[in-house]
N, C-alpha and C positions, 0 to 999 in steps of 0.2 A: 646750532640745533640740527640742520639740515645737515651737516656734515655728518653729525652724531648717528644721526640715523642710516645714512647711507651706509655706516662702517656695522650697524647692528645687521643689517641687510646681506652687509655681506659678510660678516661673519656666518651668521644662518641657515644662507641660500648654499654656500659647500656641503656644510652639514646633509642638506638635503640630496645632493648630489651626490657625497658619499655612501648614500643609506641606499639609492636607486645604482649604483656600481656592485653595488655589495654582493642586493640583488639578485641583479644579473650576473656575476658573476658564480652567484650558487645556485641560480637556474639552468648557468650553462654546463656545469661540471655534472647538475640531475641529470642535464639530457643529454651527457656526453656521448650516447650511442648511435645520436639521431645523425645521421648521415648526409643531412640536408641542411645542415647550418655546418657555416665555417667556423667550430669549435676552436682555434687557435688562436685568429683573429678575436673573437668576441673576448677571449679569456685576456691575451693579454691588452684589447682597448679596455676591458672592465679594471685592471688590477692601474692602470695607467691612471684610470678615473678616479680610484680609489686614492691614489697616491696624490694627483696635483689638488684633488679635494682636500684633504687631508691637513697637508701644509698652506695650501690658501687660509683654510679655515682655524688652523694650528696660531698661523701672522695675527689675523685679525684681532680672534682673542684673548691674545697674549699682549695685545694695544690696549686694547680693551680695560683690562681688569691690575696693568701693571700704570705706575707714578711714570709720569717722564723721566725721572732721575733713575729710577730701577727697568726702564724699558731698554732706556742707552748701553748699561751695564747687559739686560739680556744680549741686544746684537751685539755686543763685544766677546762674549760667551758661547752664542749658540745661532747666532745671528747668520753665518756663513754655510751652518749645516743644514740649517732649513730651507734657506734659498737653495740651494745645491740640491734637495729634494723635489723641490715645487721645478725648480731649472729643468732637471733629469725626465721628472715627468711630461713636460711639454714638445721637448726634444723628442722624446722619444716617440712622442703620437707623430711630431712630424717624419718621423725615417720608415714609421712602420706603414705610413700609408704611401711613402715608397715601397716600399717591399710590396704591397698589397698591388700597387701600379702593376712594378714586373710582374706580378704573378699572374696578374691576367692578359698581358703579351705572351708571354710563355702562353697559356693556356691554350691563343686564339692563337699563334702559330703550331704549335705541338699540345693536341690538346688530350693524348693519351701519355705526354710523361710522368713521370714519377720526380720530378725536382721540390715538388710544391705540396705533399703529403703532410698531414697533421703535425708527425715528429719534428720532419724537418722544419715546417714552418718556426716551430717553439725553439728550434737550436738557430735557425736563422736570425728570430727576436732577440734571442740570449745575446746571439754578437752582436748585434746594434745595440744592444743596452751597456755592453760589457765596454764598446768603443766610445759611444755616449759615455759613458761614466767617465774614461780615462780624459777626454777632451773636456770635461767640467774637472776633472779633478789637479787639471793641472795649474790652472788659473786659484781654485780653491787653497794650494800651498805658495803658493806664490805671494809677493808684495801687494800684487792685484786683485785680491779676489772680489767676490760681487756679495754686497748686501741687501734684502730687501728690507726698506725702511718706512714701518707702514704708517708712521706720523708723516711723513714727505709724501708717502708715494711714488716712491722714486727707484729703483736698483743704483745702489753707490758703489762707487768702486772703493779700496784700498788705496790705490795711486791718485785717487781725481785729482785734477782733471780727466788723467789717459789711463786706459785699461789694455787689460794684456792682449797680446795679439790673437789668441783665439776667441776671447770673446768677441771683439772687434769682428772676424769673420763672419761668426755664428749672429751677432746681430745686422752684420749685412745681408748677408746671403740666406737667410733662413727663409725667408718669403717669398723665394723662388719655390720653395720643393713643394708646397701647395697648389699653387697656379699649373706646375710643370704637371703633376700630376692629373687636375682637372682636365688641360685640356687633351695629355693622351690618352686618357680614359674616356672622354666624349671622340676623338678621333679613332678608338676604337668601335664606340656604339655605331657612330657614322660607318667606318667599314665591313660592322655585320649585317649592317641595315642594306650595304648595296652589295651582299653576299645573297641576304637572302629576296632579295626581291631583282635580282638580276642586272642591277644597273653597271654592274663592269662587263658584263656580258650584249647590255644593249648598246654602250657606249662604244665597245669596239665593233657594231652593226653599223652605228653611225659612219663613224670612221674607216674600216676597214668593206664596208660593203655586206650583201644580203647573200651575196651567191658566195662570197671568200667565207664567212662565216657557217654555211653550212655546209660548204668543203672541207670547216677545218673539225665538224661536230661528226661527219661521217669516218674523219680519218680516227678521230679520238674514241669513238662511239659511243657518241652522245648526242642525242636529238632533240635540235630547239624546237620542232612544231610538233606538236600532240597530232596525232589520227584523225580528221572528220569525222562525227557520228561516235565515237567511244565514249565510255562511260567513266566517270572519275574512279581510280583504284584505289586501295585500299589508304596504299601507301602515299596517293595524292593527297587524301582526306588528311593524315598523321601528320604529312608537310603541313597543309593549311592549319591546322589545331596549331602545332609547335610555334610555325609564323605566329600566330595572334598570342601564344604563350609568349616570345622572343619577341615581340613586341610591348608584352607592358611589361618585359623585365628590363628591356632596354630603357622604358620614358623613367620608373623607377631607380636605376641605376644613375642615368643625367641627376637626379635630382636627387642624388643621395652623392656623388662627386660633386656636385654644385654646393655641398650642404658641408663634406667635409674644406672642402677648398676655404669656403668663409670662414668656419669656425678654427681652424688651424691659420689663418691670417690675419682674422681684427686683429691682435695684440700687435702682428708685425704691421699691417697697412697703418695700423694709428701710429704704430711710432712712428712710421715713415710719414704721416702727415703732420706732424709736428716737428720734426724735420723740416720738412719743406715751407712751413706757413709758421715758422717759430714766433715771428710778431704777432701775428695774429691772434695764436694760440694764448697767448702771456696774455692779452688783451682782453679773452674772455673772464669773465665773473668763475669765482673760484668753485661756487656748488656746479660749476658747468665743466668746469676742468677735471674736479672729482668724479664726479658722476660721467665722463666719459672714463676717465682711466680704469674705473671700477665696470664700465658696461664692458671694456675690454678681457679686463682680468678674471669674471664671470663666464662667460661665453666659452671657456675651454671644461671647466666643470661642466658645462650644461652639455656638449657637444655628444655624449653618448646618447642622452636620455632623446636628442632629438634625433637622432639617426636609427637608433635599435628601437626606438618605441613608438616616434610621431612617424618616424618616415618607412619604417620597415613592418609588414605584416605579420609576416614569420617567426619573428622575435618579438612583435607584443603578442601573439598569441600564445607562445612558448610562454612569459613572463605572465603573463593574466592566467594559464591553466597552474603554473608552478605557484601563483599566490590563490589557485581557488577562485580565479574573479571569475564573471561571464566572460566567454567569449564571445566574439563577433561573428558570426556564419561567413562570411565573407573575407576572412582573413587566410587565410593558404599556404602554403609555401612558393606557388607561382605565380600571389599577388605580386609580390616584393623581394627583391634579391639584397641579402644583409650584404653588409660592407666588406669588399673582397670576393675574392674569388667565387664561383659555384665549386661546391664541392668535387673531387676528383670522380666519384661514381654517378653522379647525376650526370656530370657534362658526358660521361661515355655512354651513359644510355640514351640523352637529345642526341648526342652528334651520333648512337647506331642507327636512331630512328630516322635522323636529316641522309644517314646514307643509303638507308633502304629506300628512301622516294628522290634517289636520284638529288639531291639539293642540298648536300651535306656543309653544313657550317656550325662553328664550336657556340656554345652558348656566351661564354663569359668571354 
């Protein structure tokens, strides 16, 4: 009974998932003129959401409503095209939020190029889906391919025991590109933080000396001590504002990379702890084995809805005005930076205003 339910649960809870992808993704094509949300990124994590919803929800009740006898016969049928949907999907949230990484190095080194524009964003996803595809499709015609078999619970191979050598990669290696991204996206936050509050600047005071340091501000012409008795200018004020703006875009940013990191990992870290703790795992009672593999297989569905709604202001205010709700007074577009880059025209108007006061540093 307890199993019964957890499978209605998750039949349902995609459902739900695909209806808030949906959505968002005809919210974001409404306000595809707004300049201030990264339209490319949103469209294709929403169409990503739509998709692993989809066929999650597609497996379940198709368990559901089919005999064992006619469920076997379905995966022998259509059982490798639907994995290969749901596969594609997951994959490809995890490459784009590479791409979303580079994009904001580029940005914070060269923060006026042109590599990371809307178009190209969409032709850059096109290739990583299009390379995605071909690396799932090859294992798909093959002796090997992958089944999701949702009376087990299990991805089966065609070969089992051994599967083809690309899958084998892609389930080793896949839960790197989470982790790797989190932490240089927080290694970024860290080096705008000591852009803008001077800490590579006082650091080499420590180091290099009080008198070498303003020898080397006169030769540059640049002055680390302000006037005795002056009065804050205009463009001091603009700095301080920006700071305390670039400052809770940065704590929201941590925690919007902290957010993707997890949710692009439970599936891989649980396999990997079941891997590691295989006794242990087989030991546990079976409603506790089900109900984690199904907390895993959930959590990728869920991951927009936490990112663009719980954790970004921006985009539940966009989404709340696009369905007519209330909104929040307090919601902005400088509360909360959406996942990915800032836009190419906002970061050049921060970083003209960081260069008029002297303190130039990129946003994103």
């Amino acid at each position: 009974m307890t199993n019964m339910i957890m499978t209605y649960m998750a039949s349902v809870f995609p459902v739900a998932c695909l209806i808030f992808n949906a959505i968002l993704l005809a919210a974001i094509i409404s306000n595809r003129k707004n300049s201030t949300l990264p339209l490319a990124y949103i469209t294709v994590m929403s169409t990503n959401g739509i998709i692993i919803s989809l066929f999650i929800s597609l497996h379940m009740l198709i368990y559901l409503v089919l005999s064992d006898e006619t469920y076997a016969v379905y995966l022998v049928k259509w059982g490798r095209e639907t994995t290969l949907g749901g596969t594609f999907s997951y994959l490809n949230y995890l490459l784009v939020s590479v791409l979303m990484t580079v994009n904001r190095v580029v940005v914070v080194i060269r923060p006026f190029n042109e590599l990371f524009t809307h178009k190209r964003i969409f032709v850059y996803c096109g290739i990583i889906a299009i390379l995605m595809f071909i690396s799932l499709f090859i294992p798909y015609i093959s002796p090997c391919f992958i089944v999701f078999n949702a009376r087990k619970l299990a991805f089966e191979s065609g070969c089992a025991p051994g599967r083809h050598a690309i899958t084998v990669f892609q389930n080793t290696y896949a839960i790197i590109l989470p982790f790797s991204c989190m932490f240089v996206n927080l290694g970024l936050i860290f080096h705008l933080k000591c852009v803008r509050n001077n800490w590579y600047k006082k650091s080499l005071l420590l180091i290099c000396g009080s008198e070498l340091m303003k020898q080397r501000d006169l030769n540059t012409g640049i002055y680390s001590e302000k006037p005795n008795g002056t009065e804050p200018t205009t463009g001091a004020i603009q700095s301080a504002t920006m700071s305390k703006i670039q400052a809770r875009r940065d704590f929201i940013m941590m925690k919007q990379t902290i957010v993707v990191a997890v949710y692009l990992s439970i599936y891989e870290l649980g396999s990997l702890v079941v891997k590691l703790a295989p006794n242990f795992f087989m030991s546990l009672p079976q409603n506790v084995k089900d109900g984690y593999f199904y907390f895993r297989l959930e959590s990728v569905p869920l991951m927009n809805f936490i990112i663009y709604y719980v954790e970004t202001g921006s985009t539940r205010k966009m989404l709340r005005r696009f369905l007519n709700f209330k909104t929040d007074s307090s919601d902005s577009v400088f509360n909360a930076t959406a996942v990915g880059p800032a836009p190419r025209t906002l970061t050049r108007t921060l970083t003209a205003t960081h260069s008029r006061s002297r303190t130039a540093s990129p946003i994103n």
